[in-house]
KOLLO-111587 format. One record per residue (C-alpha): residue in three letters; x, y, z. Coordinates in nm, 4 decimals. Example, Ala and Ser with C-alpha at 12.3 -4.5 7.8 and 13.67 -1.06 7.14 Angstrom:
2
kolkol  east  north  up
Ala  1.2300  -0.4500  0.7800;
Ser  1.3670  -0.1060  0.7140;
This chain:
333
kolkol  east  north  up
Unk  4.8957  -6.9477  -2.5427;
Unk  5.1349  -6.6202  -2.5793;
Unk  5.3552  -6.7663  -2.2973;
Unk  5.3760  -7.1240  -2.5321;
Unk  5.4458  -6.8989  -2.8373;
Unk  5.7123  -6.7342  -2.6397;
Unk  5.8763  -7.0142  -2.5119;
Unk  5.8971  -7.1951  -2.8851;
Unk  6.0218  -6.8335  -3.0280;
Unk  6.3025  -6.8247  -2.7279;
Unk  6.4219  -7.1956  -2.9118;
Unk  6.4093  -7.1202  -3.3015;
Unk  6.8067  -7.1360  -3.4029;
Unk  6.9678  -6.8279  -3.4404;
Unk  7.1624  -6.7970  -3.7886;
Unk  7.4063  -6.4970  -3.7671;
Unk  7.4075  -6.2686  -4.0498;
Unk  7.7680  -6.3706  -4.0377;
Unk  7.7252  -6.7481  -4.0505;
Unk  7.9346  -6.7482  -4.3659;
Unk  8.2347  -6.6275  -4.2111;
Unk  8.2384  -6.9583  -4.0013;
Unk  8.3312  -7.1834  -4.2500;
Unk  8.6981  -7.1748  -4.3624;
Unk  8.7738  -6.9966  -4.6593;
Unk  9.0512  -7.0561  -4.8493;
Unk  9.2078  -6.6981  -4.9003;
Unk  9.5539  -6.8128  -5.1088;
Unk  9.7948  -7.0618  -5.2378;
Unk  10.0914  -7.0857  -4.9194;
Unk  10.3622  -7.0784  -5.1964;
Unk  10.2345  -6.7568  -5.3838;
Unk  10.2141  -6.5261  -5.0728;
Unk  10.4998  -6.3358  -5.0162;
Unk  10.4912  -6.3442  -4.6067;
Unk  10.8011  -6.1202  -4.6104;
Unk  10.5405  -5.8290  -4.6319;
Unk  10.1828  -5.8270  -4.5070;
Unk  9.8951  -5.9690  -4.7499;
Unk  9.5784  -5.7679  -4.8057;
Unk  9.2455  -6.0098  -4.9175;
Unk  8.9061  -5.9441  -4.9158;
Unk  8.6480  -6.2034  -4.8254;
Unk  8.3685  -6.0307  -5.0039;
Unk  8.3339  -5.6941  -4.8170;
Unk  8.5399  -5.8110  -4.5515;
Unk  8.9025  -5.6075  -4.5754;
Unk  9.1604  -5.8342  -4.4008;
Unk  9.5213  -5.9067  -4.3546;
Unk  9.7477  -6.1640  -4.3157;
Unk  10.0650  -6.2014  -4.2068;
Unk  10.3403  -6.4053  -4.0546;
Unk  10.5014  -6.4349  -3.6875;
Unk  10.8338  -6.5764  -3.8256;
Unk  10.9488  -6.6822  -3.4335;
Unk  10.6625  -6.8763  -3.3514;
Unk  10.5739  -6.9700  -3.7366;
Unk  10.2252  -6.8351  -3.6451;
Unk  10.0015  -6.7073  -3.8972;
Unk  9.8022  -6.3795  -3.8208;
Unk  9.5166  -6.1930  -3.9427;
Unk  9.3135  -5.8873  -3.8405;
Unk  9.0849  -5.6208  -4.0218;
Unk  9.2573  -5.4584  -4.2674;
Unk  9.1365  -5.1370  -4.0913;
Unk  9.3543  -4.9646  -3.7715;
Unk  9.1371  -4.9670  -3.4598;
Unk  9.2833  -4.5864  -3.3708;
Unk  9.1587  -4.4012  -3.7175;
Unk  9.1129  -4.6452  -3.9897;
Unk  9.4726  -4.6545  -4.1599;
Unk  9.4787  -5.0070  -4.4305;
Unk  9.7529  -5.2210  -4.2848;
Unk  9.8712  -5.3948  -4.5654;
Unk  10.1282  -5.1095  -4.5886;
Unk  10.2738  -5.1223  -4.2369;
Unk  10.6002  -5.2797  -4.1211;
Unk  10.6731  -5.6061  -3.9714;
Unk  10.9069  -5.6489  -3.6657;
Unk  10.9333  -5.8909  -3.3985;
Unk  10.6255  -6.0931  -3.5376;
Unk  10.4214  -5.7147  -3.4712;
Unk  10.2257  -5.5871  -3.7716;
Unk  10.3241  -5.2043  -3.7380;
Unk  10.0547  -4.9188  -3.8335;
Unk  10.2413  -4.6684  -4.0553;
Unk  9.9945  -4.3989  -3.9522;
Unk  10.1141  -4.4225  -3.6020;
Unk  10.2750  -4.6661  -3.5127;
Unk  9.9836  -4.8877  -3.3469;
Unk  10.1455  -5.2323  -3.3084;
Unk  9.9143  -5.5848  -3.3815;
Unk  10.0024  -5.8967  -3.1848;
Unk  9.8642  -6.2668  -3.2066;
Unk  9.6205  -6.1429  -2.9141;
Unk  9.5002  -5.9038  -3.1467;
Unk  9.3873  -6.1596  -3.4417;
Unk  9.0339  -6.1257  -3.5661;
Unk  8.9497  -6.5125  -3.6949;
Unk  9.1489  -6.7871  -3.7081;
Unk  9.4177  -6.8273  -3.9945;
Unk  9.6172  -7.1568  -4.1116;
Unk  9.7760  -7.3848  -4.3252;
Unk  9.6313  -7.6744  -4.4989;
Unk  9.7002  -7.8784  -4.8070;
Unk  9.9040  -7.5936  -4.9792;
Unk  9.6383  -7.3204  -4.9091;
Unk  9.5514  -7.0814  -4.6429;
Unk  9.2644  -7.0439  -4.4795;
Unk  9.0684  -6.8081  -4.2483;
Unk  8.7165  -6.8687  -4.0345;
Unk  8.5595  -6.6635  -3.7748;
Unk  8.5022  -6.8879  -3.4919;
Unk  8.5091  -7.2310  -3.7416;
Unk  8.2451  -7.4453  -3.7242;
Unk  8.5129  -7.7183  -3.7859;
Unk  8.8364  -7.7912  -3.6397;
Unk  9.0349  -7.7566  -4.0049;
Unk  8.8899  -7.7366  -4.3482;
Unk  8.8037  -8.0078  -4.5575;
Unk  9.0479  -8.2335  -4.7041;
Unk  9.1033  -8.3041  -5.0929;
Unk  9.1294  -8.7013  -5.1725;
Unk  9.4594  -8.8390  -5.2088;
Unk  9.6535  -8.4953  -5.1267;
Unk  9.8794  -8.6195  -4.8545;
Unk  9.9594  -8.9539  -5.1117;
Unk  10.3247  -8.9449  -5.2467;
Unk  10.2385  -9.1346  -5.5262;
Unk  9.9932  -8.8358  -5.6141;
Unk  10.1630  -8.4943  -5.8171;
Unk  10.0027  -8.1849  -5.7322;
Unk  9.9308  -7.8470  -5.9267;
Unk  9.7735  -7.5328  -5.8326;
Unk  9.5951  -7.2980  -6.0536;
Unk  9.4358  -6.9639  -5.9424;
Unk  9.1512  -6.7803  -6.1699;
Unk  8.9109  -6.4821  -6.1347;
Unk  8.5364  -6.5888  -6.2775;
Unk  8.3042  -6.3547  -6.3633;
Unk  8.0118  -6.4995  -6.1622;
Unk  7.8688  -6.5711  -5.8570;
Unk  7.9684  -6.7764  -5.5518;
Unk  7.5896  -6.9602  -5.6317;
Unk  7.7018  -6.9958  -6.0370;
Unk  8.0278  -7.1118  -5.9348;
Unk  7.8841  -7.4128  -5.6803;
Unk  7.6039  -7.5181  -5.9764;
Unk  7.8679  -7.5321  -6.2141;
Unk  8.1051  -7.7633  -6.0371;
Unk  7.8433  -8.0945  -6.0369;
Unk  7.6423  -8.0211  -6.3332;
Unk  7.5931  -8.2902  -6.5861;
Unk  7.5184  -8.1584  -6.9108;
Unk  7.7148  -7.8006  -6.9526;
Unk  8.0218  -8.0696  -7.0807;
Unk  7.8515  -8.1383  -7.3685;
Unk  7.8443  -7.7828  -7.5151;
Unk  8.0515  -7.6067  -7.2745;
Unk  8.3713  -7.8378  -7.3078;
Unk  8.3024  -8.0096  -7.6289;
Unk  8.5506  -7.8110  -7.8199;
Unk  8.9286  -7.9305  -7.9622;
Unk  9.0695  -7.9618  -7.6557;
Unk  8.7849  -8.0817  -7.4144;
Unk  8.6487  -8.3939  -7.2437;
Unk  8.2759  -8.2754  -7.3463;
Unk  8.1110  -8.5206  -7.5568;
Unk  7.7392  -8.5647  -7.6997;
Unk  7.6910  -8.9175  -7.5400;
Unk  7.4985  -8.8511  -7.1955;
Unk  7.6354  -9.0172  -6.8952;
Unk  7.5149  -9.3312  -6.7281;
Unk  7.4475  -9.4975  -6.4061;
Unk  7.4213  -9.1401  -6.2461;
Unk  7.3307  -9.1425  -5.9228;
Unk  7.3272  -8.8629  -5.6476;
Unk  7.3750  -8.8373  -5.2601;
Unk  7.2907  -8.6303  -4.9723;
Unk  7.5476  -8.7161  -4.7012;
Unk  7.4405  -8.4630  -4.4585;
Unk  7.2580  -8.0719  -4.4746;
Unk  7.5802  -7.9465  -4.6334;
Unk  7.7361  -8.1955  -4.8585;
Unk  7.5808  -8.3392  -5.1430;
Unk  7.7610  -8.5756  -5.4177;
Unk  7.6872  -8.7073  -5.7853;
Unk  7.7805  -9.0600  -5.9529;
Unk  7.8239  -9.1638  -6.3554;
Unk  8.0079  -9.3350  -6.6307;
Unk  8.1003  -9.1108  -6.9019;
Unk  8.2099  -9.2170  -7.2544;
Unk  8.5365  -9.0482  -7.3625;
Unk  8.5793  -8.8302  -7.6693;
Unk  8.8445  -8.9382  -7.9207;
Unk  9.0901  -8.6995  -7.7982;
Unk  9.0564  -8.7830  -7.4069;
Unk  9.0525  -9.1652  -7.4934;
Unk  9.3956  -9.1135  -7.6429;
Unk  9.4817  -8.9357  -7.3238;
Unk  9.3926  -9.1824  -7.1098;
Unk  9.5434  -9.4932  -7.2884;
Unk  9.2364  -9.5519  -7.5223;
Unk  9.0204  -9.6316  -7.1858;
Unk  8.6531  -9.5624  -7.3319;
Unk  8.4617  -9.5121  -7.0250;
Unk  8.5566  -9.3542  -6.7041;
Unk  8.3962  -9.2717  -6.3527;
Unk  8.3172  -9.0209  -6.2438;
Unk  8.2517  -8.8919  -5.8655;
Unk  8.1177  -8.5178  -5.7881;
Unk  8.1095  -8.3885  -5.4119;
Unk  8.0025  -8.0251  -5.3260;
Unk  8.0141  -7.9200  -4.9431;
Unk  7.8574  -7.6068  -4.8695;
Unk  7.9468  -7.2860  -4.8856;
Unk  8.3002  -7.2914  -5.0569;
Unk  8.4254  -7.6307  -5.1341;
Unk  8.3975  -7.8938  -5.4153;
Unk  8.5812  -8.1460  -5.5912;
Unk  8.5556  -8.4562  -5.8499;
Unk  8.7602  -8.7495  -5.9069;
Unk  8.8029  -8.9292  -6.2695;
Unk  8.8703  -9.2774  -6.2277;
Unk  8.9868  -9.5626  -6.4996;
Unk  9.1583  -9.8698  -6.4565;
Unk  9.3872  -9.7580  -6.1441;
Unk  9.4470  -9.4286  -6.2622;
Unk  9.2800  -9.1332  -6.0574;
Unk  9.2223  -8.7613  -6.1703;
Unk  9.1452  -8.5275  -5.8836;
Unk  9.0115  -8.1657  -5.8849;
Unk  8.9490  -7.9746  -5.6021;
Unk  8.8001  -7.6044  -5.6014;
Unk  8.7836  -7.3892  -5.3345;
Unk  8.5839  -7.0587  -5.3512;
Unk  8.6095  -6.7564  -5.2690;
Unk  8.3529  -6.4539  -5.3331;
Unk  8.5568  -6.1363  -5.4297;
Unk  8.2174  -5.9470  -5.4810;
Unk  7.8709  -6.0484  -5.5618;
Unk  7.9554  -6.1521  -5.9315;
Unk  8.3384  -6.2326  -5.9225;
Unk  8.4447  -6.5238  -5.7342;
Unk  8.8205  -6.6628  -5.7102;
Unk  8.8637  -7.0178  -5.7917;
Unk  9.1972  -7.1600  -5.6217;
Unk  9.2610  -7.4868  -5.8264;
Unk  9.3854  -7.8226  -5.6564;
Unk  9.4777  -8.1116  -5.9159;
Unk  9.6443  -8.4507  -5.7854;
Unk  9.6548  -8.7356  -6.0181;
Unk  9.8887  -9.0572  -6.0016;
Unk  9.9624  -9.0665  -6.3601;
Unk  10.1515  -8.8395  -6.5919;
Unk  10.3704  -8.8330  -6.3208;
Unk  10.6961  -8.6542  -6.5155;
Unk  10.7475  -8.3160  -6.5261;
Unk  10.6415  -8.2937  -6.8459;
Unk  10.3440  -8.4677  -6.7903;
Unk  10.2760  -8.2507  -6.4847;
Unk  10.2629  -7.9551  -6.6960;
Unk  10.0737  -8.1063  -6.9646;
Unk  9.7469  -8.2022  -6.6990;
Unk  9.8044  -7.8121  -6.5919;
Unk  9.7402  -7.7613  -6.9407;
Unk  9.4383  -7.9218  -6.9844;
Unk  9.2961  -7.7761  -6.6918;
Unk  9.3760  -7.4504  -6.7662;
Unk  9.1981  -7.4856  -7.0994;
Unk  8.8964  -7.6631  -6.9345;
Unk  8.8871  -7.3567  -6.7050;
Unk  8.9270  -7.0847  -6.9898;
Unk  8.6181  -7.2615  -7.1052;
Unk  8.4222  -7.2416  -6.8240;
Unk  8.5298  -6.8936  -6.7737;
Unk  8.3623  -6.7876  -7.1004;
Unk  8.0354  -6.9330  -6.9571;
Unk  8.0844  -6.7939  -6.6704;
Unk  8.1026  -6.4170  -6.7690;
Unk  7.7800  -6.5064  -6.9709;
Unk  7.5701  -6.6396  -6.6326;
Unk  7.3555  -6.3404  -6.5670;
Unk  7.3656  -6.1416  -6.1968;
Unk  7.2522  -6.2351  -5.9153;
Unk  6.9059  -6.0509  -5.8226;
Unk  6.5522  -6.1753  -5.7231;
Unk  6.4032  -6.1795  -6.0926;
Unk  6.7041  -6.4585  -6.1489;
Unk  6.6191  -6.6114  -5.8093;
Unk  6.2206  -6.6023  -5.9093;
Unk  6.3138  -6.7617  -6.2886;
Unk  6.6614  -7.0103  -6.1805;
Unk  6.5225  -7.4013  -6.2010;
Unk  6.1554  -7.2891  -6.3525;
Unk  6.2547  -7.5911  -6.5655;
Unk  6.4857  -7.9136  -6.4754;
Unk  6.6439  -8.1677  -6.6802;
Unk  6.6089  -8.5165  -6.5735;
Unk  6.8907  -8.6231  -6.3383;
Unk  6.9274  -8.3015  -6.1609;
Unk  6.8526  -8.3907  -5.7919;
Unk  7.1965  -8.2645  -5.6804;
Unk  7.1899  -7.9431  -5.7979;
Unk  6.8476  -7.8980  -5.6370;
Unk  6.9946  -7.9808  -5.3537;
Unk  7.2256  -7.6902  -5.3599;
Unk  7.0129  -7.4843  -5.4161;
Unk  6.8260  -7.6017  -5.1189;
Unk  7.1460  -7.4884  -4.8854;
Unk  7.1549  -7.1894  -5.0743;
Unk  6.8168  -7.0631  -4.9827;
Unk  7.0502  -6.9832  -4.6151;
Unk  7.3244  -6.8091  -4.7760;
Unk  7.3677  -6.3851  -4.8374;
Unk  7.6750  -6.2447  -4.9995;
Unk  7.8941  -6.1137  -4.6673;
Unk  7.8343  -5.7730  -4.7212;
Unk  7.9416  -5.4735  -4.4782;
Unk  7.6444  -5.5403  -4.2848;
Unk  7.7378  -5.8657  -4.2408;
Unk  8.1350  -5.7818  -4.1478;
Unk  7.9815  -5.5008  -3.8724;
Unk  7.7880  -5.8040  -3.7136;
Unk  8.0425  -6.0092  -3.7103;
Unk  8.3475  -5.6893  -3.5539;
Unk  8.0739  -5.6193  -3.3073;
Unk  8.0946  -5.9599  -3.2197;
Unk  8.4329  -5.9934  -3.1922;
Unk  8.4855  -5.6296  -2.9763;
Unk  8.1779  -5.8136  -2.7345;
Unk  8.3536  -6.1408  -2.6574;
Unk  8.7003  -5.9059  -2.5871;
């Protein structure tokens, strides 16, 4: 019996208190970095720093912490694709990376040993016929509020119901939700237009409506009437335990001008200063809010259950976490 108990206990998965740092992260907008100097970012409590091998167009990143006696690096020089310690003069190569770091769809991203070749894509953001905008915003909240948030039915209503908002007091129809796989989960419905997004959207009445979240960091919904498409993609990123970083991705093939470019930027920046109020109001993260959080559910809420379901597996990466993952990294050298 205790050699069967061993044997099953030698084959239970092992999830590594750095499991989050596997995914990609998105950690910044390519066109906002300055990659003339070296760019400090913090994935939670992880201290890192990015920068740029201009010969080889390779991009770097290491702990924002020098391996002889704990200098920050986001002060040092660059020179011949070397991140230079100022303390010293301890040089950092490409050999020397900690994670993986790269481009995609406008962003950059980092993973520790990524569970997938490259992150996931956004619909539609390698379509010309497609403009694209980027907006960046600091919400007061939680990685876990932020996820809920993004494919929840009903905060529109009251939440986004205001002047200049697509909220409106009609429920949506045909909703219907979807788990694709243990880490992606999506949501389906019509949804009548307010007066003021019906005049938007060339008095179309009813749109439809398609919400995707993929765990940990990752969502993004598409608006759909007659041939027009409105895409948003968010990626997260968890500055602390109760601030998270949205980076913004909106493609849509209409409202194509300039102009109109900057008035969809508009609305989306208002739709976010909305959610941002709620945000700030969503109360910390702690095990009384874990013990009281879905104590009651509205009708049509499978999805978010669902998320919290793949929640139940994820802890804010804390310094505990980044130690696991350095030691890690120094055994596998």
């Amino acid at each position: 019996m205790k050699t069967n108990l061993l044997f099953a206990f030698c084959f239970v998965p092992l999830i590594f208190s750095y499991q989050f740092f596997k995914h990609w992260t998105c950690i910044g907008f390519k066109d906002k970095i300055d990659f003339s100097k070296p760019y400090p970012i913090n994935i939670g409590e992880l201290p890192l720093v990015l920068w740029k091998d201009k010969p080889s167009g390779k991009l770097i990143s290491t702990l924002n912490i020098c391996k002889h006696m704990g200098s920050k690096l986001d002060n040092g020089k660059l020179e011949n694709g070397c991140l230079k310690c100022q303390y010293h003069g301890l040089e950092y190569k490409y050999e020397d990376r900690v994670g993986e770091t790269m481009e995609y769809e406008g962003k950059i991203f980092w993973a520790y040993k990524p569970l997938q070749s490259t992150p996931y894509s956004l619909p539609h953001y390698n379509d010309n016929d497609y403009m694209k905008s980027f907006i960046e915003v600091d919400m007061e909240c939680s990685l876990t509020d932020s996820a809920y948030n993004t494919i929840d039915l009903r905060h529109p209503e009251y939440v986004h119901n205001k002047i200049v908002g697509f909220g409106n007091a009609i429920p949506p129809t045909n909703i219907k939700s979807y788990t694709y796989n243990d880490s992606a989960v999506g949501l389906t419905f019509d949804y009548y237009s307010n007066q003021l997004m019906q005049k938007i959207n060339n008095n179309v009445k009813i749109t439809h409506n398609l919400h995707k979240f993929i765990y940990p960091t990752f969502s993004w919904s598409k608006v759909s009437f007659q041939d027009k498409d409105l895409i948003i993609g968010v990626n997260f990123l968890p500055l602390s335990e109760h601030k998270t970083r949205w980076y913004v991705t909106i493609c849509h093939n209409y409202y194509k001008s300039i102009t109109g470019k900057h008035f969809v930027q508009f609305l989306a920046n208002t739709i976010l200063s909305q959610d941002y109020e709620q945000m700030k109001n969503q109360y910390p993260e702690n095990e009384l809010k874990k013990k009281v959080l879905f104590n009651y559910v509205f009708k049509d809420e499978e999805a978010i259950l669902q998320i919290k379901k793949m929640f139940e597996q994820y802890r804010y990466p804390d310094t505990k976490d980044c130690i696991d993952m350095y030691s890690d990294y120094n055994d596998k050298k």
